[in-house]
MMTF fields as JSON, N, C-alpha, C and O atoms, coordinates in Angstrom:
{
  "mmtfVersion": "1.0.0",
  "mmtfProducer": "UNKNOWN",
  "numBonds": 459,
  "numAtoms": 460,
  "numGroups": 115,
  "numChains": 1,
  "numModels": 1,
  "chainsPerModel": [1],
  "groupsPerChain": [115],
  "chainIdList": ["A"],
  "bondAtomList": [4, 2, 8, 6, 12, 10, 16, 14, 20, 18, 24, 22, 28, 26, 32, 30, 36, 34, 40, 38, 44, 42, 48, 46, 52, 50, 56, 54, 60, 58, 64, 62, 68, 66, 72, 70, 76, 74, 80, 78, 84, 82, 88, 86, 92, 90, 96, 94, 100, 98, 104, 102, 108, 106, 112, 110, 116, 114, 120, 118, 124, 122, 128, 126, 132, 130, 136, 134, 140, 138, 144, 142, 148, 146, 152, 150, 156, 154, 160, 158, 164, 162, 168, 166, 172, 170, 176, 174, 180, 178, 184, 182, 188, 186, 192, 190, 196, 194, 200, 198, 204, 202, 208, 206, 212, 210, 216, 214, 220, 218, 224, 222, 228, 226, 232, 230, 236, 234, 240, 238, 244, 242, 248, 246, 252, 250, 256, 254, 260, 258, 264, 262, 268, 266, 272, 270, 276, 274, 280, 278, 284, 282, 288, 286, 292, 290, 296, 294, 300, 298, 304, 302, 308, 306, 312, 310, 316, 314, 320, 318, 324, 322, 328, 326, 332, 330, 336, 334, 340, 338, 344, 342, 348, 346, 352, 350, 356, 354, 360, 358, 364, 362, 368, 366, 372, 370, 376, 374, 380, 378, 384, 382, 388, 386, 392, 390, 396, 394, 400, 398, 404, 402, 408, 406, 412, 410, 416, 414, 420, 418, 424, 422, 428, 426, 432, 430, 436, 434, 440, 438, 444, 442, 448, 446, 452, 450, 456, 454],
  "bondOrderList": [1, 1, 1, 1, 1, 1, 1, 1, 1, 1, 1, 1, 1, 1, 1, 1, 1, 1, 1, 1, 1, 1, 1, 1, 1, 1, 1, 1, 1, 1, 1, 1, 1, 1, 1, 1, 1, 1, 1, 1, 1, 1, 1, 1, 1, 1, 1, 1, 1, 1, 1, 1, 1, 1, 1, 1, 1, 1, 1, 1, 1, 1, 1, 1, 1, 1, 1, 1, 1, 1, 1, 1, 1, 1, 1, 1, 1, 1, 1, 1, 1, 1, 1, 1, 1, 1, 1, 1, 1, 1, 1, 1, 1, 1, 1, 1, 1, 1, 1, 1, 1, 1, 1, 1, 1, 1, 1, 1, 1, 1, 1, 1, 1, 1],
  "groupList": [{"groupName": "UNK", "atomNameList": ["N", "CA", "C", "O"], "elementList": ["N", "C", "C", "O"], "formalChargeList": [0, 0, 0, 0], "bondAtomList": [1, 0, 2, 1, 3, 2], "bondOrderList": [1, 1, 2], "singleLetterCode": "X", "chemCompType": "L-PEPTIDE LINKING"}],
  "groupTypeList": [0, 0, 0, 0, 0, 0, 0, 0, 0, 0, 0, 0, 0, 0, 0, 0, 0, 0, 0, 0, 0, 0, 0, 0, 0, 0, 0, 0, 0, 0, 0, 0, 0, 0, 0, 0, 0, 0, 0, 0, 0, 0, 0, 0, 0, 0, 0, 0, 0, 0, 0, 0, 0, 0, 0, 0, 0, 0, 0, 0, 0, 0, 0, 0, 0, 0, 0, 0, 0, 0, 0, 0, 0, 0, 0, 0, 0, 0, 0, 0, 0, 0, 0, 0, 0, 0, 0, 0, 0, 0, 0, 0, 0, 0, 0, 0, 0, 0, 0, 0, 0, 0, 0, 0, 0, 0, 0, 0, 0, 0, 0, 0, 0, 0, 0],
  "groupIdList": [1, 2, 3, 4, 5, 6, 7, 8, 9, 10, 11, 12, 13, 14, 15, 16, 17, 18, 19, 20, 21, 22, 23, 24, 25, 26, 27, 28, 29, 30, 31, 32, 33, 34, 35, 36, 37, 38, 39, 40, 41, 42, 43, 44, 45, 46, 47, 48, 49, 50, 51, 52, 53, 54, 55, 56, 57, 58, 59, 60, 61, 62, 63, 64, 65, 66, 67, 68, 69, 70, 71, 72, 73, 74, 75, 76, 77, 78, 79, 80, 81, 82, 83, 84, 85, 86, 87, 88, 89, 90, 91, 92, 93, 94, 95, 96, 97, 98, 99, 100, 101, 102, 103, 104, 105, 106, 107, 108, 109, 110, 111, 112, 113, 114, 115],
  "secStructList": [7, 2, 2, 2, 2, 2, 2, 2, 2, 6, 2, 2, 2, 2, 2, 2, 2, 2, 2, 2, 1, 1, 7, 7, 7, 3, 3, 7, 7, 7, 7, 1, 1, 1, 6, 6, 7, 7, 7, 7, 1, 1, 7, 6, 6, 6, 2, 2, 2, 2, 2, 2, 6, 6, 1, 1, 1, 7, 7, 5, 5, 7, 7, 6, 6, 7, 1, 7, 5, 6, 6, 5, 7, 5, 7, 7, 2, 2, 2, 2, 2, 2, 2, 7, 1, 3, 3, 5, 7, 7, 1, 7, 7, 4, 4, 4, 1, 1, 7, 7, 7, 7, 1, 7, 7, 5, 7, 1, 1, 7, 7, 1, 7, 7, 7],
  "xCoordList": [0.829, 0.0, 0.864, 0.605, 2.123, 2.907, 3.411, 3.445, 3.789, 4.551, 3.188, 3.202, 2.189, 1.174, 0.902, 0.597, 0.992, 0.354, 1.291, 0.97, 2.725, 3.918, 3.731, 3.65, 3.692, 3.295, 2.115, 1.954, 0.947, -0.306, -0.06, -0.754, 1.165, 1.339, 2.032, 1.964, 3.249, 3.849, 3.289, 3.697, 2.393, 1.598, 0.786, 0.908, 0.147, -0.503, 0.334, -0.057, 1.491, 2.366, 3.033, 3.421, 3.008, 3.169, 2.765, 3.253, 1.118, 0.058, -0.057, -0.092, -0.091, -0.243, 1.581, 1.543, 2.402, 3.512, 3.561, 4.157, 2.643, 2.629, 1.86, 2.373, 0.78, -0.177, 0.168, -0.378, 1.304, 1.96, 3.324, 3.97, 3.466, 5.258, 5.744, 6.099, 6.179, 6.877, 6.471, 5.401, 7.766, 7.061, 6.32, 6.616, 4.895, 3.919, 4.754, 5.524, 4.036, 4.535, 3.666, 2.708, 4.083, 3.085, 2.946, 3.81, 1.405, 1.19, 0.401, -0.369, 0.976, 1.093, -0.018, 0.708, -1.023, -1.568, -1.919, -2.504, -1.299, -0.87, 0.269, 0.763, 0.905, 1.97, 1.905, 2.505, 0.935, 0.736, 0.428, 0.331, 0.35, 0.048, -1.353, -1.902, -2.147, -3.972, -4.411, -3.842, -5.68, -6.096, -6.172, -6.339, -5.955, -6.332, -5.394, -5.746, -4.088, -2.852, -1.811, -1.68, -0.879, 0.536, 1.814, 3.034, 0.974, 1.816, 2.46, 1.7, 3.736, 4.546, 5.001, 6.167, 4.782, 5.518, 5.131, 4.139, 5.449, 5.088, 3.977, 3.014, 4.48, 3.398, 3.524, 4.616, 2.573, 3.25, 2.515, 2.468, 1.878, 1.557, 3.248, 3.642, 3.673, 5.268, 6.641, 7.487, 6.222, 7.374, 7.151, 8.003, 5.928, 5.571, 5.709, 5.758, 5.766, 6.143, 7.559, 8.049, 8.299, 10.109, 10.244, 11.058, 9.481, 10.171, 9.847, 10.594, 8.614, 8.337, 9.33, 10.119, 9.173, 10.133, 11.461, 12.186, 12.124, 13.375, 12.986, 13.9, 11.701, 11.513, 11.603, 12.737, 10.457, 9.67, 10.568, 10.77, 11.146, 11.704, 10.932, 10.992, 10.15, 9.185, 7.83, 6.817, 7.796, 6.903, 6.53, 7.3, 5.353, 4.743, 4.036, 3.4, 4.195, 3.584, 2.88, 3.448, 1.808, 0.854, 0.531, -0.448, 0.732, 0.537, 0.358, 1.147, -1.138, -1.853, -1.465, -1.401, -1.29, -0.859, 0.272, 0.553, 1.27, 2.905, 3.004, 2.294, 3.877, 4.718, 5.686, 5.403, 6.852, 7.868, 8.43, 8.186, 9.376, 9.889, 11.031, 11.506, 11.943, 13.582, 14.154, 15.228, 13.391, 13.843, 12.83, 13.058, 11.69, 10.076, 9.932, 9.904, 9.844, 9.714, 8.061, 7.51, 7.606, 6.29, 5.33, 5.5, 4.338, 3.81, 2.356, 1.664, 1.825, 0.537, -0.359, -0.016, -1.892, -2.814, -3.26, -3.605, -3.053, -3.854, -2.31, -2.344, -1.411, 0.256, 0.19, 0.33, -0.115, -0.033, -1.328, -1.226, -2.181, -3.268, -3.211, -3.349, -2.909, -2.414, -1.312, -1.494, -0.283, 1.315, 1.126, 2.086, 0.367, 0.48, -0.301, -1.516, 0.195, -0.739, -1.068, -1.549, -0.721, -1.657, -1.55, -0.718, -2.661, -3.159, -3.148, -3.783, -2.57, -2.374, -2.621, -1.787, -4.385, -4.412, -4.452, -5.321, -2.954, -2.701, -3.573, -4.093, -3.627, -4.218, -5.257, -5.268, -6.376, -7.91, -8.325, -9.458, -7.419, -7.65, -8.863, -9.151, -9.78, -10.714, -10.461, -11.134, -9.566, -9.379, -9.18, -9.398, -8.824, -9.171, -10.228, -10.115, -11.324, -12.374, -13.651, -14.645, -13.788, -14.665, -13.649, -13.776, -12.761, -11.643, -12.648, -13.23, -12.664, -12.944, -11.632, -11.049, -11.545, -9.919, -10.112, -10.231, -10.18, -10.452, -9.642, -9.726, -8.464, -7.051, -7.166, -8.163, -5.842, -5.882, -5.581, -5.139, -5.993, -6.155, -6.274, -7.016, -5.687, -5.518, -5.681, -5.032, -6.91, -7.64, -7.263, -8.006, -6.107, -5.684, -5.894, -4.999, -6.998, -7.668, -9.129, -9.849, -9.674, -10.753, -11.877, -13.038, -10.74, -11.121, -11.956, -12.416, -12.094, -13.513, -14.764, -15.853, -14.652, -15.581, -16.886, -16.703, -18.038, -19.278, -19.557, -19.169, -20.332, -20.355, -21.651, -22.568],
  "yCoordList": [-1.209, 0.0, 1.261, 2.243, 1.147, 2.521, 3.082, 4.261, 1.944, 2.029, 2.432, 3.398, 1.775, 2.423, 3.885, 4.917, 3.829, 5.421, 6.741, 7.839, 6.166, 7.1, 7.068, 8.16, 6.289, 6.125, 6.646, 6.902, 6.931, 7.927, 9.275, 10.157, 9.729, 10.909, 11.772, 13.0, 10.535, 11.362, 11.371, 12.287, 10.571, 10.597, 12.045, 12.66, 12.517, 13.989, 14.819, 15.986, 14.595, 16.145, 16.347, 17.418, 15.193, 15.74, 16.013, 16.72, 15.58, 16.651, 18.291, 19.313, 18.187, 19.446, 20.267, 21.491, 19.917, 20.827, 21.135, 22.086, 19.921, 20.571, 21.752, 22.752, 21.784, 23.06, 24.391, 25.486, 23.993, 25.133, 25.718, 26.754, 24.586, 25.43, 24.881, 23.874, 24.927, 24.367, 23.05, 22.447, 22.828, 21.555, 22.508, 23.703, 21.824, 22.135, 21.644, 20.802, 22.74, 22.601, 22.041, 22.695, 20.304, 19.797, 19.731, 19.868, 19.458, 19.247, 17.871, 17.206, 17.822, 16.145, 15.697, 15.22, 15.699, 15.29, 14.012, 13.043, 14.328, 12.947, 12.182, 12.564, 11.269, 10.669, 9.358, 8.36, 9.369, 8.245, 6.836, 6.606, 6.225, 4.734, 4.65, 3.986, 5.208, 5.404, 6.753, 7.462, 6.832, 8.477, 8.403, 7.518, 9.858, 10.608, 9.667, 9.502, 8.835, 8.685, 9.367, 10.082, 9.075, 10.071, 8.758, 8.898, 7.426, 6.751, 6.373, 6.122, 6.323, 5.807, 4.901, 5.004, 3.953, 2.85, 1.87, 1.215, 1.675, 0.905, 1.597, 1.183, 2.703, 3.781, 3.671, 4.006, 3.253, 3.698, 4.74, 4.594, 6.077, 7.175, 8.279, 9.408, 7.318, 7.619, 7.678, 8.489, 6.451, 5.538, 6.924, 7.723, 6.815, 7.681, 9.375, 10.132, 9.838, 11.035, 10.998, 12.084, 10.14, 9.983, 9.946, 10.791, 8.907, 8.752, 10.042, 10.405, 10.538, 11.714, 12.895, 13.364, 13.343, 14.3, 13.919, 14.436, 13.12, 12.836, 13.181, 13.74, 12.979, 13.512, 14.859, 15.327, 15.705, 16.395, 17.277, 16.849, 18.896, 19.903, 20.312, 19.763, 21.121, 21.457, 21.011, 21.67, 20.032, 19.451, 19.907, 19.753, 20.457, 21.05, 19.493, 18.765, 19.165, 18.253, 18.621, 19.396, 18.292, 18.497, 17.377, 16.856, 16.766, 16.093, 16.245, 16.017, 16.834, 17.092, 16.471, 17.113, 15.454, 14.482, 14.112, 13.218, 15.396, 15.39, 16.783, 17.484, 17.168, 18.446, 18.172, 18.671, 17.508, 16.987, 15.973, 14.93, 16.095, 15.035, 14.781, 15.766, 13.764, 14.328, 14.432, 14.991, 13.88, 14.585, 14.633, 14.159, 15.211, 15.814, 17.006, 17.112, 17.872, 19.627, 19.41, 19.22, 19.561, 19.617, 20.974, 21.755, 21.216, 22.739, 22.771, 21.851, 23.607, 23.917, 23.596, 23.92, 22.726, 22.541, 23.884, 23.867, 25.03, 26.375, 26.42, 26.167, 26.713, 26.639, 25.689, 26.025, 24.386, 23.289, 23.735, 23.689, 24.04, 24.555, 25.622, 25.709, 26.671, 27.76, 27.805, 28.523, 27.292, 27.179, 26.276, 26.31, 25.327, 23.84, 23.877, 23.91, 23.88, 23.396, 21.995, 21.685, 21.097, 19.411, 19.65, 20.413, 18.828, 18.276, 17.051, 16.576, 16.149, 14.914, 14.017, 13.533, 14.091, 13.16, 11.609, 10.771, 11.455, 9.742, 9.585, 8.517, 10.312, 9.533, 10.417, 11.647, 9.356, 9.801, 10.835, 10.812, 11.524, 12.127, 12.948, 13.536, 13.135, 13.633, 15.447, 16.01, 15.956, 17.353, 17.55, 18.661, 16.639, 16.508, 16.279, 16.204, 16.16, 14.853, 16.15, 15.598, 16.788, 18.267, 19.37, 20.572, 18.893, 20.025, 20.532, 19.709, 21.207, 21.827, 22.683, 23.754, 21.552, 21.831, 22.485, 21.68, 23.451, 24.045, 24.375, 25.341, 23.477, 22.785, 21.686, 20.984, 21.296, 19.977, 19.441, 19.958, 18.079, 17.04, 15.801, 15.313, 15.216, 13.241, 12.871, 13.217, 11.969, 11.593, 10.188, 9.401, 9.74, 8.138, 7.784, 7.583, 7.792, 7.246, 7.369, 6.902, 7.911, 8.054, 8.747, 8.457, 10.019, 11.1, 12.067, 12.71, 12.047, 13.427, 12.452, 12.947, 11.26, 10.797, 11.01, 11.334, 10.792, 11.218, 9.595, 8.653, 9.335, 7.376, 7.835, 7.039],
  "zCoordList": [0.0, 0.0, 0.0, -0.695, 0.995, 1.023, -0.435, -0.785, -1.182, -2.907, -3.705, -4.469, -3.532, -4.587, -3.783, -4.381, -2.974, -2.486, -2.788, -3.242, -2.318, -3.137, -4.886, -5.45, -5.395, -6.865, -7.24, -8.433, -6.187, -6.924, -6.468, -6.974, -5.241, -5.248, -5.671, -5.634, -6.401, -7.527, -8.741, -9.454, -9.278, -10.47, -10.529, -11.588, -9.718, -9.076, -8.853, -8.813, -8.673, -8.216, -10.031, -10.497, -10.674, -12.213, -12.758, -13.64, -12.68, -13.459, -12.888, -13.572, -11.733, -11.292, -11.374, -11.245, -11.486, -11.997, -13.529, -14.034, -14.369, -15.547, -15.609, -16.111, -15.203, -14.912, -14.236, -14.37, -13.407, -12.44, -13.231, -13.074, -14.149, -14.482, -13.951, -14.565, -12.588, -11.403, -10.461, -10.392, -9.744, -8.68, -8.117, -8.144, -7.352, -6.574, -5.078, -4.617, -4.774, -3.213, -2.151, -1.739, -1.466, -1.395, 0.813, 1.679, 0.889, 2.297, 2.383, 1.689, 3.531, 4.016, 5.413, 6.285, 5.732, 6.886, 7.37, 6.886, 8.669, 9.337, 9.083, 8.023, 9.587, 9.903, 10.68, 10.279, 12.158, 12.959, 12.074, 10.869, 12.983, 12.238, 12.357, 11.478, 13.313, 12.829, 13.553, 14.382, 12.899, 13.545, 15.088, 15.927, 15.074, 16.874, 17.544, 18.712, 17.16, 18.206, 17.851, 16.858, 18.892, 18.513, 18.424, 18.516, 18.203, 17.856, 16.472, 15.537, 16.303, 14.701, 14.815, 14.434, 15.146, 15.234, 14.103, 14.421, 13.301, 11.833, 10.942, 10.297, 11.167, 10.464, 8.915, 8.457, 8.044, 7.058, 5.73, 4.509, 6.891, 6.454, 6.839, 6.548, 7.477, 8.193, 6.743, 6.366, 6.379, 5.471, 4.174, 3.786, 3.819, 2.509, 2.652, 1.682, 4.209, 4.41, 4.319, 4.006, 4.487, 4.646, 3.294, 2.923, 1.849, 0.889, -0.267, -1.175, 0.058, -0.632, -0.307, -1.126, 1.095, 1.322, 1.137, 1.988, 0.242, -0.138, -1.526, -2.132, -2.328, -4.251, -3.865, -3.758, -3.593, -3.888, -2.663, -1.527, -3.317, -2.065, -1.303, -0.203, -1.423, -0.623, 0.014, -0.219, 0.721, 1.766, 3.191, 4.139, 3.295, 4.738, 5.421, 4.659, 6.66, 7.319, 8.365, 9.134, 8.621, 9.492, 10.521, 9.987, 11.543, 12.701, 13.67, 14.587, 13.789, 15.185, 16.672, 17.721, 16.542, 17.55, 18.079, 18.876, 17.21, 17.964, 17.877, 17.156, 18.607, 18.746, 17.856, 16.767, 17.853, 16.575, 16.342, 16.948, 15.327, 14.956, 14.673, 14.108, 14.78, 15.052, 13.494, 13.268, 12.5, 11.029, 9.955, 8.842, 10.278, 9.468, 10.142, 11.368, 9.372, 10.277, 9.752, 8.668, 11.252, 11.57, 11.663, 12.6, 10.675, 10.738, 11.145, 10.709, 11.847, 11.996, 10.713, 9.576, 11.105, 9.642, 8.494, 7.312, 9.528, 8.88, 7.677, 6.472, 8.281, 7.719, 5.853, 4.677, 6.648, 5.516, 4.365, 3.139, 4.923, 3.846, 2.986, 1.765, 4.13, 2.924, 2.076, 1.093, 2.145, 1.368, 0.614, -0.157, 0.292, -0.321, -1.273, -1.083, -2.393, -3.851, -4.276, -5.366, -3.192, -3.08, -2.017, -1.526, -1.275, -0.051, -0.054, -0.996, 0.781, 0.667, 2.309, 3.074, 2.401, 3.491, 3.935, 3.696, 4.83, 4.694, 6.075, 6.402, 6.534, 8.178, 8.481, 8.501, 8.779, 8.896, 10.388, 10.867, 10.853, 12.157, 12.215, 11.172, 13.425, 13.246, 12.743, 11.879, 13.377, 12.813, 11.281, 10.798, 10.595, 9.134, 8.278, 7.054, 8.942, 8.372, 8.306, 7.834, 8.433, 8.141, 7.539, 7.774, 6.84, 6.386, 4.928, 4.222, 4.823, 3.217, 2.352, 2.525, 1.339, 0.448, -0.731, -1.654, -1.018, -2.417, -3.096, -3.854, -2.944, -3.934, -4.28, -4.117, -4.972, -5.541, -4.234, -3.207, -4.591, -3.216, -3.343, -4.195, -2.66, -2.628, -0.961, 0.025, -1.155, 0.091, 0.064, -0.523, 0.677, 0.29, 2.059, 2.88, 2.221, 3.848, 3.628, 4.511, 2.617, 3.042, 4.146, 4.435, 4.701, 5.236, 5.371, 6.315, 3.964, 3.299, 3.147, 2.856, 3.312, 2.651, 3.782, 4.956, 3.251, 3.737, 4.311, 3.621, 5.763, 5.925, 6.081, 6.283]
}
């Protein structure tokens, strides 16, 4: 799941840099291994925040559920929303799940969705 999910978010950050000119500058929400914990321990909304932010320069991360991280610079959600031309939510936390994104956006949790 982590390889197809890195593989549909770089598939999206190339359509949208063709459209921009430039790489898009992307934001990342969540990190934990499931919503509303502050645990990472075999996270692998974790693995795909480590291998992206090694493509792509400019990555904002958003993780409600930590203060930081000893090598992901961690930013406020208002931060990641406004600076970020994709939105990319891996982990279903409830502070995400009434977000309204009126950017491009990849919901690979199933977050926005209506149950």
């Amino acid at each position: 799941k982590s390889i197809w999910s890195i593989n549909k978010i770089i598939k999206e950050i190339k359509k949208i840099e063709n459209d921009l000119g430039r790489e898009p500058v992307l934001g990342l929400l969540g990190i934990t291994f499931k919503p509303n914990v502050d645990d990472l321990r075999e996270s692998p909304a974790l693995l795909i925040a480590s291998e992206i932010s090694k493509k792509i320069n400019e990555v904002y991360i958003c993780e409600p559920n930590l203060v930081n991280h000893p090598f992901l610079k961690l930013k406020d959600l208002n931060f990641v929303l406004d600076k970020s031309d994709l939105i990319v939510i891996l982990v279903a936390h409830d502070e995400f799940k009434k977000l309204v994104i009126n950017k491009n956006k990849l919901d690979l949790c199933g977050a926005l969705s209506e149950f």
